[in-house]
N, C-alpha and C positions, 0 to 999 in steps of 0.2 A: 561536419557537425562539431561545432565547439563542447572543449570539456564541459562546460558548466549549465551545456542545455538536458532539461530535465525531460523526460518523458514516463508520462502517468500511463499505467494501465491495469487492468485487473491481470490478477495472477493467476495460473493454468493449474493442472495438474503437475505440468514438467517443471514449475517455478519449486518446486518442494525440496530438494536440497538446494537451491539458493538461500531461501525461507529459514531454514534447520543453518544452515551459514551464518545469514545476518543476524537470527536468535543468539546461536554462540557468542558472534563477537559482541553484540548487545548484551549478553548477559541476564538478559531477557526472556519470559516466557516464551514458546512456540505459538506461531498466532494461528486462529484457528476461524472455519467459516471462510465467510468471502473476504475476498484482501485485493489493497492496492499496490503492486509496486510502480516506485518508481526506480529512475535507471538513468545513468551517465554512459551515454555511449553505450548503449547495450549491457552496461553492469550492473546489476541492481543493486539499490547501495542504501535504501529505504524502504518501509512499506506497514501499511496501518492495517487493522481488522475495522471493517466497515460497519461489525456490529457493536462494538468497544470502545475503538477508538485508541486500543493499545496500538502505539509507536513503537518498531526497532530500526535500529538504523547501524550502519556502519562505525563506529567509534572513530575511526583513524581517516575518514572522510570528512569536509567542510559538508553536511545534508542540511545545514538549515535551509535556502532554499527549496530542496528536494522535498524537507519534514512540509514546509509552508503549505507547498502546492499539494502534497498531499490530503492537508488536512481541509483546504479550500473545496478539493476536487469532494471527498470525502462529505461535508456539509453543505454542497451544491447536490448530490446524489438522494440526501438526508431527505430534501426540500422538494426534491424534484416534482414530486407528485400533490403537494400541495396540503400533506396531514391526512390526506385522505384513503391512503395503503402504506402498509408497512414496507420501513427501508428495504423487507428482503424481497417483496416482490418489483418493487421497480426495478433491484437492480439483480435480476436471473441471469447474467449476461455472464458476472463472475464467479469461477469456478471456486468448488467449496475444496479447502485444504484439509 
């Protein structure tokens, strides 16, 4: 798998000191709810609150990529249901942090 291929996914409960990680080196608030990480090679190196939209990422990583797809994936979820349930029931699938 090449460095720079991204892989989206929601975040578990075992993602939470990764999370507490990328908030520190972000500088950033701890995000909170359901979350997307994404991940270089199994590293998570980004990851959005799906209810916010707040962003942390790795500082000392090139994430724009990583940040993109995040937020793509993130506003294709928004959508999915068509305005007619709220984002938190379509997406039950991601573990709350």
């Amino acid at each position: 798998m090449p460095v720079n291929h991204v892989t989206i996914r929601p975040a578990t409960r075992t993602d939470a000191r990764d999370l507490r990680i990328l908030a520190a080196l972000d500088g950033g608030a701890r995000l909170r709810g359901r979350i997307l990480i994404a991940e270089y090679g199994g590293v998570p190196v980004a990851a959005v609150s799906l209810a916010t939209g707040t962003m942390i990422a790795d500082p000392a990583r090139d994430t724009d990529e990583a940040e993109r797809k995040l937020r793509l994936c993130r506003y294709q979820l928004s959508t999915q249901s068509g305005g007619h349930r709220p984002m938190g029931s379509v997406l039950s699938w991601a573990a709350v942090a």
